[in-house]
N, C-alpha and C positions, 0 to 999 in steps of 0.2 A: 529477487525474493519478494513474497509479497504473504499477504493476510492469509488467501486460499493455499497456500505453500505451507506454511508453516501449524496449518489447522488452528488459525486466530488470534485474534491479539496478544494475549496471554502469552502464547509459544512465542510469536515474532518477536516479542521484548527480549525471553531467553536468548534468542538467536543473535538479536543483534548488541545483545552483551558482550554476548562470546566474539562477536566480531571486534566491537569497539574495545576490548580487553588483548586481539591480536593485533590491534593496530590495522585493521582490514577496515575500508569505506563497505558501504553498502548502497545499494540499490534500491528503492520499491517501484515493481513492479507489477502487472496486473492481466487478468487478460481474464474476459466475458464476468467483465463484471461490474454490477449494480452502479448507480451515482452515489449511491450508501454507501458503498465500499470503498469507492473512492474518494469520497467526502473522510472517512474511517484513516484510509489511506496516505492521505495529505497530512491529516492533522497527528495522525502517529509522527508521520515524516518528520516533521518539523519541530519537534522534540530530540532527531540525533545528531548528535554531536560529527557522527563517523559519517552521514548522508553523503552519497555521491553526489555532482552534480549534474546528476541526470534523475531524471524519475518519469516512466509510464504509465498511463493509465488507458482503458479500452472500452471504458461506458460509451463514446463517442460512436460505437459501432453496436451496439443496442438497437436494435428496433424500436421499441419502445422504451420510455424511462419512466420510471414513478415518482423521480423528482418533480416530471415538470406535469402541465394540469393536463389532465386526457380528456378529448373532445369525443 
């Protein structure tokens, strides 16, 4: 489950309440997208309580990044 899944932070809280409230781990994961996002991504993470310990991310497969400086 991740940011783009759940149509953004706001909802993935919802989600992962309802998770952490069934006693379910969760996952974030990602896929085509930004180092914003996964920067977004990390730092949500590490706020759950229920965090698997696993988490994806897929900025790494970007072409380009706008985190880093463009020549």
């Amino acid at each position: 489950m991740g940011i783009h899944e759940t149509s953004g932070i706001e909802d993935l809280t919802k989600v992962t309440a309802v998770t952490e409230s069934a006693r379910l781990n969760i996952c974030i994961h990602g896929l085509h997208e930004t180092g914003i996002t996964t920067c977004a991504a990390n730092k949500f993470a590490s706020t759950l309580p229920n965090l698997d310990d696993s988490i994806q991310y897929m900025s790494h497969l970007q072409e380009i990044d706008i985190l880093k400086d463009q020549i």
